[in-house]
N, CA, C and O of each residue as an XYZ file, in Angstrom:
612
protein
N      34.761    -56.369     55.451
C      34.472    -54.978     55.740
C      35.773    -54.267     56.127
O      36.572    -54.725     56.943
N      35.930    -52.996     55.407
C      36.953    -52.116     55.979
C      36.884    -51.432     57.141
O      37.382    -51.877     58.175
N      36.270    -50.306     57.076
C      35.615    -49.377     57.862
C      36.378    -47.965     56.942
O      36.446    -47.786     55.726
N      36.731    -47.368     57.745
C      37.037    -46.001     56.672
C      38.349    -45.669     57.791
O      37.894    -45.535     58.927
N      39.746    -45.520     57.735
C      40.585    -45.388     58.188
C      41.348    -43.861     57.653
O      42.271    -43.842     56.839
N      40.902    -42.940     58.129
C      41.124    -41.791     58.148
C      42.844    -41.523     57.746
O      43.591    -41.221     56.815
N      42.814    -41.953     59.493
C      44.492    -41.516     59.218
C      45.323    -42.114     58.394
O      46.010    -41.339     57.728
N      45.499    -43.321     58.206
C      45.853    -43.922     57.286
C      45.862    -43.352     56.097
O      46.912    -42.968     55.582
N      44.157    -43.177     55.265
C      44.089    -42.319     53.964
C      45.092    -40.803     53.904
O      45.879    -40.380     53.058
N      44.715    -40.372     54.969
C      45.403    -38.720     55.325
C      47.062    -38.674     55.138
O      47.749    -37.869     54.509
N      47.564    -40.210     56.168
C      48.946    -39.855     56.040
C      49.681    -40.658     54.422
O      50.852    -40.343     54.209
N      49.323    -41.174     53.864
C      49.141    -41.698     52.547
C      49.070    -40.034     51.663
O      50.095    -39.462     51.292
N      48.067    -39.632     51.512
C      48.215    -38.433     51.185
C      49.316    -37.385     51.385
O      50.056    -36.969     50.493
N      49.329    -36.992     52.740
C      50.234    -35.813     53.226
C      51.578    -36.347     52.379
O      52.211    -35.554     51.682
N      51.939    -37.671     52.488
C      53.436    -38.365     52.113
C      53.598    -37.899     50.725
O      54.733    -37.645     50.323
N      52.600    -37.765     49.972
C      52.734    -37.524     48.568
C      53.474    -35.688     48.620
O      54.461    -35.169     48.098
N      52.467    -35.230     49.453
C      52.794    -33.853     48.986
C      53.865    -33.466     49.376
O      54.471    -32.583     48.769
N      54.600    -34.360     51.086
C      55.735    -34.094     51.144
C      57.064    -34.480     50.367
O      58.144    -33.898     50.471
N      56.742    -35.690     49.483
C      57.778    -36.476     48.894
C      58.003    -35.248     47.239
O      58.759    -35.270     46.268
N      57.033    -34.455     47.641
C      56.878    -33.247     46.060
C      58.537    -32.707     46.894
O      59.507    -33.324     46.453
N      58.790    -31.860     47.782
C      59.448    -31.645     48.343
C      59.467    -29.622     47.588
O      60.304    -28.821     47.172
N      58.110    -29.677     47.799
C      57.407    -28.153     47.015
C      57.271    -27.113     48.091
O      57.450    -25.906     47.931
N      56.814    -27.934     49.598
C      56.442    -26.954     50.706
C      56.962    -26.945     51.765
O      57.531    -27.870     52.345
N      56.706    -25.322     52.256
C      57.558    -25.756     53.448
C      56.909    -26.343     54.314
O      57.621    -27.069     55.008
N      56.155    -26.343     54.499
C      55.435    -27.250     55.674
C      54.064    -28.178     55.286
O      53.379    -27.472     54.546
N      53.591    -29.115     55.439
C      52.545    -30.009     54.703
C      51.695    -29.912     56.439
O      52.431    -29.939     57.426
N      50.713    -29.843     56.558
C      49.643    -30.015     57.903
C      48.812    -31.021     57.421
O      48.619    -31.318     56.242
N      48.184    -31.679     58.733
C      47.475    -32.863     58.355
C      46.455    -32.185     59.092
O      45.819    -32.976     59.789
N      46.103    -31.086     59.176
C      44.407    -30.334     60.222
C      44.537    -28.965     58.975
O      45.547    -28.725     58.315
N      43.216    -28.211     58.907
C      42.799    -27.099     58.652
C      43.563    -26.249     59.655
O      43.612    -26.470     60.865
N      44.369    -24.883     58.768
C      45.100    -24.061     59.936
C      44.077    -23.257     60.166
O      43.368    -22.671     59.347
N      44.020    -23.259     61.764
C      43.092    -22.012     62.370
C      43.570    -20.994     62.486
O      42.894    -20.031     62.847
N      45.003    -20.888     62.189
C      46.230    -19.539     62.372
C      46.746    -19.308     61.020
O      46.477    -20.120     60.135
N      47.480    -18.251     60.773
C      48.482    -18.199     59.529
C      49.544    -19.026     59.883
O      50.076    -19.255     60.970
N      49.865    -19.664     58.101
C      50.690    -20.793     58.573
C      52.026    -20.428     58.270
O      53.038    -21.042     58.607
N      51.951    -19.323     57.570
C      53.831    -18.724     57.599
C      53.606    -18.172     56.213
O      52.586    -17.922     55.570
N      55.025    -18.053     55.942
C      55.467    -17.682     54.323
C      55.831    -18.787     53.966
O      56.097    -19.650     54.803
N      55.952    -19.076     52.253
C      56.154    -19.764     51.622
C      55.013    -20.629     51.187
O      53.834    -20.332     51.381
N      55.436    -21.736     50.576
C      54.274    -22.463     50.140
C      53.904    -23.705     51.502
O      54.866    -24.136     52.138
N      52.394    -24.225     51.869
C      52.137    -24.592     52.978
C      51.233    -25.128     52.129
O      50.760    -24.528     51.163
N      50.872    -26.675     52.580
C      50.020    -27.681     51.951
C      49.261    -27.840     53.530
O      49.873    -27.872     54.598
N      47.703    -27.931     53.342
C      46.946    -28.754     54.298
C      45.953    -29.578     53.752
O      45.510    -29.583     52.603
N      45.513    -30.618     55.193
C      44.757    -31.538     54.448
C      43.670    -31.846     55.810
O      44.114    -31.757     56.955
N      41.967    -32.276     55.507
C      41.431    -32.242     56.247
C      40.358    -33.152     55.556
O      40.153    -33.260     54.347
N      39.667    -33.837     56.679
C      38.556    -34.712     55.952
C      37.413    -33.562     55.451
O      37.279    -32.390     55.801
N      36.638    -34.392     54.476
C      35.657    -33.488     53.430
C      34.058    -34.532     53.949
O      34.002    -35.434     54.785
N      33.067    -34.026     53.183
C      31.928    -35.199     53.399
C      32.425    -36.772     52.991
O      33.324    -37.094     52.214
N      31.542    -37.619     53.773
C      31.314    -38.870     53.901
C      30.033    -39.515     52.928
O      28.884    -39.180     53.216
N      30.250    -40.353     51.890
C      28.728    -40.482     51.648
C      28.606    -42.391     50.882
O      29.272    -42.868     49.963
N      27.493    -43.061     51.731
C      27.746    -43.979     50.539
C      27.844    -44.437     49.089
O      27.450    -43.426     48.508
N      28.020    -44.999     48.494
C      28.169    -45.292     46.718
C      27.070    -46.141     46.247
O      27.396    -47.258     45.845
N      26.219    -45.922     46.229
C      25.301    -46.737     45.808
C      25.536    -47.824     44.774
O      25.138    -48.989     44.761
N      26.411    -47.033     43.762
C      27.046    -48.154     42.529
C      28.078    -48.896     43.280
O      28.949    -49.314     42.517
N      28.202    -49.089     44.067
C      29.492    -50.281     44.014
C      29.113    -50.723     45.890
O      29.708    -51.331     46.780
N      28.145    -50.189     45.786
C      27.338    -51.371     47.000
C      26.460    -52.610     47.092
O      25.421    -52.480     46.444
N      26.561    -53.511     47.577
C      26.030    -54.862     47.239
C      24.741    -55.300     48.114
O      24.117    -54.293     48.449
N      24.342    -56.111     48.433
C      23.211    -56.453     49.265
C      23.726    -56.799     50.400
O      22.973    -57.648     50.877
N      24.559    -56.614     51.061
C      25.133    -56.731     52.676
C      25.755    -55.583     52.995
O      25.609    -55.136     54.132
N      26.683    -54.801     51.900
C      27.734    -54.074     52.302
C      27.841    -52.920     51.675
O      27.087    -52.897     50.702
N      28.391    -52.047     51.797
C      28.061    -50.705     51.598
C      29.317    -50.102     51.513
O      30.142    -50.125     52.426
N      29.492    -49.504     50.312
C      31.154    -48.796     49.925
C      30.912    -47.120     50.074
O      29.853    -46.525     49.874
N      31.986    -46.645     50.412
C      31.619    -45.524     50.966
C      32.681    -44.288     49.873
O      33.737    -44.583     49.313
N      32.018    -42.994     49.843
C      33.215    -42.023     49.117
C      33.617    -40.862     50.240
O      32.811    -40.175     50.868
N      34.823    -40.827     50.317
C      35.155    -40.062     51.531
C      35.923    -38.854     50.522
O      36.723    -39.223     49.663
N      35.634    -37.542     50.694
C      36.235    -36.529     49.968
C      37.679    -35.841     51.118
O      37.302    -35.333     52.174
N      38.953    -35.868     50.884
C      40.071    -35.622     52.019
C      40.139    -33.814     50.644
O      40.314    -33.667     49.435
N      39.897    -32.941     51.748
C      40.230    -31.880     51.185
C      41.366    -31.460     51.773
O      41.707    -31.730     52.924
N      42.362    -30.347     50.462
C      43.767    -29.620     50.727
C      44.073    -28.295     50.115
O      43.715    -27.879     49.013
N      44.581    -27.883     50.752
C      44.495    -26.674     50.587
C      46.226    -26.183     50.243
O      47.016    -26.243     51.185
N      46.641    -25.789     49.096
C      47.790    -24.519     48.548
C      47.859    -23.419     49.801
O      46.842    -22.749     49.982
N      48.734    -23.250     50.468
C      48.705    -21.558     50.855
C      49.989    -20.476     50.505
O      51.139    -20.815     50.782
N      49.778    -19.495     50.041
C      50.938    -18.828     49.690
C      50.621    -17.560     50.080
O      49.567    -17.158     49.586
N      51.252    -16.708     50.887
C      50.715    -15.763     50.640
C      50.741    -14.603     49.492
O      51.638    -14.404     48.672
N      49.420    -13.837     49.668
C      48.958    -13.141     48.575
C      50.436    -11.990     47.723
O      50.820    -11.896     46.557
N      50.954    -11.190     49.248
C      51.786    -10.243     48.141
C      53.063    -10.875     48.731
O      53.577    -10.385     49.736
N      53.556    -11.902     48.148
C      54.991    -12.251     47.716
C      55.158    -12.076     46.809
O      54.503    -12.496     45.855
N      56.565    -11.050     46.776
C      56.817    -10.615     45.691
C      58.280    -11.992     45.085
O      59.011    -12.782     45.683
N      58.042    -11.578     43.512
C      57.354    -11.216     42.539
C      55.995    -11.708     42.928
O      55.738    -12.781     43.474
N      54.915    -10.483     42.458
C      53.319    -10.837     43.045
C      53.001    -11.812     41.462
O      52.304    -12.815     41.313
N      53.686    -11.165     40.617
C      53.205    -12.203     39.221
C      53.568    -13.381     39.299
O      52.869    -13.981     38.483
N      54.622    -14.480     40.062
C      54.838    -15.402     40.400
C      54.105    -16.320     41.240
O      54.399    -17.503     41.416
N      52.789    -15.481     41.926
C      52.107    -16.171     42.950
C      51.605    -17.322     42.557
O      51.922    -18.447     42.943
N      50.520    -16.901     41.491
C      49.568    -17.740     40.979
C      50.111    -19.010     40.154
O      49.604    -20.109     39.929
N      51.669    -18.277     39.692
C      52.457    -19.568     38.953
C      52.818    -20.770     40.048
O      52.678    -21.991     39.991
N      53.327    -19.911     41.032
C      53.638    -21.304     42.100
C      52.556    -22.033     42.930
O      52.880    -23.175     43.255
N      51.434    -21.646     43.309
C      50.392    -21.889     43.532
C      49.649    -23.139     42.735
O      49.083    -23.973     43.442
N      49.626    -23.292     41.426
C      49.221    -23.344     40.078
C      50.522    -25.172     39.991
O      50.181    -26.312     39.675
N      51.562    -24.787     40.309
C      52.924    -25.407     39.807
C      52.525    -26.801     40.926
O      52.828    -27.985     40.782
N      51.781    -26.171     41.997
C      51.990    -26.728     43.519
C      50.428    -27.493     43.208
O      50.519    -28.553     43.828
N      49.454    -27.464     42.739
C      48.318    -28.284     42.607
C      48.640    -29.140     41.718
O      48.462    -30.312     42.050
N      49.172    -28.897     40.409
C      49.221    -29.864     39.312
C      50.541    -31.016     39.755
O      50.724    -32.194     39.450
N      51.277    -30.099     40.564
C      52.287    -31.243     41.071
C      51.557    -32.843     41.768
O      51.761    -34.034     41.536
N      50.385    -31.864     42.969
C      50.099    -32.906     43.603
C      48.614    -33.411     42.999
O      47.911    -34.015     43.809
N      48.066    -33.214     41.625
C      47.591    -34.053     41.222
C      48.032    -35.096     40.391
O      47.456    -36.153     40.134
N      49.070    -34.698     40.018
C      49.978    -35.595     39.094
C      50.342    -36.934     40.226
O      50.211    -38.120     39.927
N      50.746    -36.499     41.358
C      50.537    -37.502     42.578
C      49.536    -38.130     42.778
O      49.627    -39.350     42.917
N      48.316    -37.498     42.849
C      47.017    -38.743     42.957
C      46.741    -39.090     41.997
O      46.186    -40.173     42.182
N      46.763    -38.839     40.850
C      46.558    -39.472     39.650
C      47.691    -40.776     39.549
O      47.297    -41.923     39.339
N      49.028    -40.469     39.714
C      49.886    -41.937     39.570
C      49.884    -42.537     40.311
O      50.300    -43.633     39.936
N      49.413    -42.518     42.216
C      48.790    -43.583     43.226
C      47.931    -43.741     43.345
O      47.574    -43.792     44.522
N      46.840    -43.960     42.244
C      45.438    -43.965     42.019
C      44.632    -44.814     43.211
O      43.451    -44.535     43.422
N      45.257    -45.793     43.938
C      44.811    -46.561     44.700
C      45.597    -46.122     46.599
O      45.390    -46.689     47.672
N      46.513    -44.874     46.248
C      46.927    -45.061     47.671
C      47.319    -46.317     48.473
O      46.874    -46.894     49.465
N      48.697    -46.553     47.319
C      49.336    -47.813     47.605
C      48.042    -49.042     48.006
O      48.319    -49.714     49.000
N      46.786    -49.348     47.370
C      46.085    -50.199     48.068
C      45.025    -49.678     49.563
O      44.060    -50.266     50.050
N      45.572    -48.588     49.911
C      44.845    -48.290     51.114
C      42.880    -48.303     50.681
O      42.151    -48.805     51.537
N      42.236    -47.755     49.408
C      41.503    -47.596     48.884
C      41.322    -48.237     47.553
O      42.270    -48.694     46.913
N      39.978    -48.265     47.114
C      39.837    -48.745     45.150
C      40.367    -48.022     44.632
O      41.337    -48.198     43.894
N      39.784    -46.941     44.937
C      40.613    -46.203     43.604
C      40.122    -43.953     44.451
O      39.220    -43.489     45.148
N      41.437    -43.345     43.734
C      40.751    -42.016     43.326
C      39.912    -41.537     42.933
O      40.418    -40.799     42.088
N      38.829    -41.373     42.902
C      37.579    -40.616     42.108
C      38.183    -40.059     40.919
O      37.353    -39.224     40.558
N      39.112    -40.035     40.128
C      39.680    -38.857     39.463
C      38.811    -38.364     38.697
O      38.905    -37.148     38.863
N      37.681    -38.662     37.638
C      37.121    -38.178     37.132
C      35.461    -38.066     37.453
O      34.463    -37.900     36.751
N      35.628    -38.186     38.398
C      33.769    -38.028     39.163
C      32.854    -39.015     39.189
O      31.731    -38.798     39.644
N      33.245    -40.327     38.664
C      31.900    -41.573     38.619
C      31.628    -41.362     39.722
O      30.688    -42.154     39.780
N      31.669    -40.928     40.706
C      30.514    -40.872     42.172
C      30.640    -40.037     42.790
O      30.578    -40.176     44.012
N      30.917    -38.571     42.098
C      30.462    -37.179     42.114
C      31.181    -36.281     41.987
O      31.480    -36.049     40.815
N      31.930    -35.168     43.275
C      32.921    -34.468     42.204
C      34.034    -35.181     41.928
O      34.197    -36.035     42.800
N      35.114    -35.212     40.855
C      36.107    -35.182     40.714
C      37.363    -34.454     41.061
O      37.455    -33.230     41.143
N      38.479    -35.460     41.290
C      39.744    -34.948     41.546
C      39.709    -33.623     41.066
O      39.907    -33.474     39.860
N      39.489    -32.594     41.791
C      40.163    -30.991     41.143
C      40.503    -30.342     42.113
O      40.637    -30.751     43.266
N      40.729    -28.852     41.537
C      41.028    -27.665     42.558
C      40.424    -26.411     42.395
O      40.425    -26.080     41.209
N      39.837    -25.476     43.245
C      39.249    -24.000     43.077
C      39.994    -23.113     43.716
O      40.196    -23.370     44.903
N      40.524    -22.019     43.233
C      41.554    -21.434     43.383
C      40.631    -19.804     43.856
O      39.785    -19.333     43.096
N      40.952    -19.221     45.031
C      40.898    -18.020     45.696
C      41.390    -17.340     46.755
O      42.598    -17.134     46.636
N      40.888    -16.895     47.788
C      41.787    -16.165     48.565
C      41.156    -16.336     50.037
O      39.959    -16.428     50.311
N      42.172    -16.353     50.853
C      41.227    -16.325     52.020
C      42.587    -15.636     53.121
O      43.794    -15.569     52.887
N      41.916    -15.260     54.174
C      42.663    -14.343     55.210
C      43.015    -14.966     56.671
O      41.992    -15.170     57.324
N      44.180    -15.304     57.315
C      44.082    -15.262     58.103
C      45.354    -14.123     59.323
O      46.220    -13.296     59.040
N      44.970    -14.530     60.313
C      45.736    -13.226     61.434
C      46.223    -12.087     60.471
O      47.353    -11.613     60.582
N      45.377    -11.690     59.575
C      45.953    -10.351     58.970
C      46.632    -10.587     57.752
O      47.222     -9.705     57.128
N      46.582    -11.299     57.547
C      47.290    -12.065     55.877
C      46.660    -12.705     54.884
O      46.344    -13.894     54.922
N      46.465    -11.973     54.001
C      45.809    -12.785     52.682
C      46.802    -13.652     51.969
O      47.952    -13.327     51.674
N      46.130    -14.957     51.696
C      46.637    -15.866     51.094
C      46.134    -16.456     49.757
O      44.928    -16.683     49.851
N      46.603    -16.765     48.615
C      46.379    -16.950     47.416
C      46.024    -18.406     47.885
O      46.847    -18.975     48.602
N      44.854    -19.061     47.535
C      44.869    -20.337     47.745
C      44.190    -21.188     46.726
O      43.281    -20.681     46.069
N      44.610    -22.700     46.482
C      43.753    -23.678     46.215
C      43.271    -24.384     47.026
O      43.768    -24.711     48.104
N      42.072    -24.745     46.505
C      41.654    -25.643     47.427
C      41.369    -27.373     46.822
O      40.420    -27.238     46.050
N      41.564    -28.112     46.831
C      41.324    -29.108     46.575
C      40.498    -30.571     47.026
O      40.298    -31.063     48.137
N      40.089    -31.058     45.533
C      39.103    -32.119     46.410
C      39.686    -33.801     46.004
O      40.195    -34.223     44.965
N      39.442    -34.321     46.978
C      40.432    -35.874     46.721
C      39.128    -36.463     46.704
O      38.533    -36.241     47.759
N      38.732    -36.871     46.202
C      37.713    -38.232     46.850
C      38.297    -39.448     46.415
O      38.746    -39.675     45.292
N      38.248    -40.381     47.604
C      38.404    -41.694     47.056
C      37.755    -42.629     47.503
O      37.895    -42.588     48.725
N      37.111    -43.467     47.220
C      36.412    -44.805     46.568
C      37.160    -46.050     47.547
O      38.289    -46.541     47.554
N      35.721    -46.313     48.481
C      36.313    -47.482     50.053
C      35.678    -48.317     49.632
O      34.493    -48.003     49.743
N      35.850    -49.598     49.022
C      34.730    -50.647     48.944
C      34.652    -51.503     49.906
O      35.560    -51.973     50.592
N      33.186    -51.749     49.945
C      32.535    -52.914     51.388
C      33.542    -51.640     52.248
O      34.764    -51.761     52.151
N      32.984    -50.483     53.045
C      33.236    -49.974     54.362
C      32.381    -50.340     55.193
O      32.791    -50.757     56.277
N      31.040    -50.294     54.945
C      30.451    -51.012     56.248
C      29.711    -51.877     55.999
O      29.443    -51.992     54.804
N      29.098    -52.795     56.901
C      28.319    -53.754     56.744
C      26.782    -53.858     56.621
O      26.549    -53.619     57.806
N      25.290    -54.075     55.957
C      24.793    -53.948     56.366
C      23.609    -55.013     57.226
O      23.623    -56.216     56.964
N      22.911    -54.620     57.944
C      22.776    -56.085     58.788
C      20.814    -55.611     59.071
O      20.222    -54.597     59.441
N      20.483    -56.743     58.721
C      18.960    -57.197     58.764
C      18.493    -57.055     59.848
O      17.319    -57.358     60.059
């Protein structure tokens, strides 16, 4: 049995987006504040759910979704450049979970294409904070814990 090791998965992650060397700042929490200018990566746990396909008669594998979020803000100028760097800054860091498909071993595997629900992607909109609109993606990681917990009679 594993159990589900958060931080571990999280800082495995964050390392990717910092090793892009794309942002200025990478967060490992949801910002409750504006997080500045420039480009700003965050990352935060998503739902928890078990896998029914790749659970056995004792043990139980689990899909943990680590969501992240692009922030740029909205009118940096050039404003036609936003969506390019925004855009430049997701495919970077899926190109990252796609080539550590396993998170050095920390996990089975990436969800990348959805066998146990959504898939590796991103939804791209806007959201506001302390007075600042920000162009954002949002992104979904799920990855695939086998045997996380045990189950017991």
């Amino acid at each position: 049995m594993t159990d589900l090791d958060l931080r571990a998965y999280r800082s495995a992650s964050t390392s990717h987006a910092q090793a892009l060397g794309l942002f200025d700042q990478v967060l490992g929490h949801e910002p409750v504040s504006a997080p500045g200018s420039g480009l700003t990566y965050a990352m935060w746990v998503g739902p928890v759910r078990p896998v029914q396909a790749r659970s056995g008669l004792n043990v139980v594998s689990a899909r943990l979704e680590l969501k992240g979020r692009v922030f740029m803000p909205a009118d940096t100028e050039p404003m036609d450049d936003v969506d390019v760097a925004v855009t430049d800054a997701v495919s970077a860091l899926m190109g990252a979970y796609c080539g550590d498909f396993t998170l050095d071993g920390l996990v089975s595997n990436v969800d990348l294409l959805g066998a146990h629900g959504a898939p590796l992607g991103a939804d791209f909109g806007y959201t506001r904070l302390d007075s600042i609109t920000y162009r954002v993606a949002t992104l979904t990681i799920p990855l695939i814990i086998n045997d996380a917990w045990n189950e017991v009679a």
